[in-house]
C-alpha positions in Angstrom: 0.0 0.0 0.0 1.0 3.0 -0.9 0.2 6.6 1.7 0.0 9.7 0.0 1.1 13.0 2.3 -1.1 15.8 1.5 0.1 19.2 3.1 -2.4 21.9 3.0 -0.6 25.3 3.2 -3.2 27.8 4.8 -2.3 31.5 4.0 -3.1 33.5 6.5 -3.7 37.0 4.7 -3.6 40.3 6.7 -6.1 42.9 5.4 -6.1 46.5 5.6 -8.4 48.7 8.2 -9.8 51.9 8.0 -9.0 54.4 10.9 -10.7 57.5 11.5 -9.2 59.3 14.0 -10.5 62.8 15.7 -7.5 65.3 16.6 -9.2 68.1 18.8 -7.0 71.3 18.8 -5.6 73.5 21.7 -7.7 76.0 20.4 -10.0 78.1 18.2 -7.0 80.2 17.2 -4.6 76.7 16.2 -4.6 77.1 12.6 -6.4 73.9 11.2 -4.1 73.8 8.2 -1.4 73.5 9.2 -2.4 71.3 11.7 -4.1 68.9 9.1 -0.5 68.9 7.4 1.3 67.9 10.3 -0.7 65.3 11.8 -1.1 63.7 8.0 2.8 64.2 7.4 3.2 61.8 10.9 0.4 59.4 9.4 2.1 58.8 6.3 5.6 58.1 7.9 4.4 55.6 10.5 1.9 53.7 7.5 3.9 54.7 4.1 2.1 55.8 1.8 -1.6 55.8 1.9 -5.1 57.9 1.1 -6.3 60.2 3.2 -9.1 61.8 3.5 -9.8 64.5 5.5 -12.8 66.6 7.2 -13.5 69.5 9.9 -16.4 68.7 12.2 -17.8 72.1 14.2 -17.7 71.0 17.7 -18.8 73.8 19.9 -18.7 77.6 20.1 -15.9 78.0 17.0 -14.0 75.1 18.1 -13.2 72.8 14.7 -11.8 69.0 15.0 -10.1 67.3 12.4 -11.4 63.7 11.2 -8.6 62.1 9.5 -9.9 58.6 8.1 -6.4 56.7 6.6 -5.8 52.7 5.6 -3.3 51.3 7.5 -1.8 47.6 7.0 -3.4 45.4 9.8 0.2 43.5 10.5 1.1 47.5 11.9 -0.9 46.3 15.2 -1.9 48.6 17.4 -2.4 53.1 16.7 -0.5 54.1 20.0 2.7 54.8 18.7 0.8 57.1 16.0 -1.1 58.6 18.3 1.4 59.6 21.1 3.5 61.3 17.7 0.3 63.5 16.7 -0.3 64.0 20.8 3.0 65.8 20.6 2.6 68.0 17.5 2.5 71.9 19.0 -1.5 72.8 19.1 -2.9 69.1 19.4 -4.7 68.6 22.8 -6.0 65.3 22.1 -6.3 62.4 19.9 -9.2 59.5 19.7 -9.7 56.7 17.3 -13.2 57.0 16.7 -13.3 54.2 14.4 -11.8 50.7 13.4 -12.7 49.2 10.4 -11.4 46.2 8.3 -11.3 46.8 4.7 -13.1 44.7 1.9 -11.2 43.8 -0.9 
C-alpha cells in the first residue's frame, strides 16, 4: 500500500483597516491647516504611503476637529505609537480613534 502525504498550506492574509481618528486642537486660534498637514505628514511616515481623507467637524462655540480617516496595513498592530506622535505635534490637545474598520477587498 501506498500513503499519500497531502500538506495543506493555509495562507493566512492580513487585510487592511480603516481608521478615523479625531485630533481636537488647543484651540480656536490653532490654525487647522497646518495642523491637518502635520498630523497627515506623521500618518504617512508611520503607514507609508496611503489615502487620506480629510474633514473639519464644528464641535462647539468656533472650536473645529479634524477627522482624518487613513488605511493602515493590519500586521502595523496597534495606533498608540501614532497617536502619542500626533499628541506631541504643538497645538494638538487630544487624539481618539473613533473608528476601526477592516477593509473589503
Amino acid at each position: 500500500m501506498c500513503a499519500r502525504v497531502v500538506i495543506f498550506q493555509v495562507q493566512i492574509k492580513m487585510v487592511n483597516i480603516v481608521i478615523t481618528m479625531k485630533v481636537m486642537p488647543e484651540s480656536i486660534d490653532v490654525d487647522l491647516n497646518e495642523l491637518e498637514n502635520k498630523v497627515v505628514k506623521e500618518i504617512k511616515e508611520y503607514t507609508g504611503e496611503t489615502q487620506v481623507k480629510k474633514e473639519i467637524e464644528p464641535v462647539a462655540f468656533g472650536l473645529k476637529a479634524l477627522k482624518i480617516t487613513f488605511v493602515m496595513d493590519e500586521n502595523k498592530g496597534s495606533t498608540e505609537e501614532l497617536e502619542d506622535k500626533i499628541n506631541v505635534i504643538d497645538g494638538v490637545k487630544s487624539v481618539e480613534v473613533v473608528d476601526v474598520r477592516r477593509a473589503i477587498g
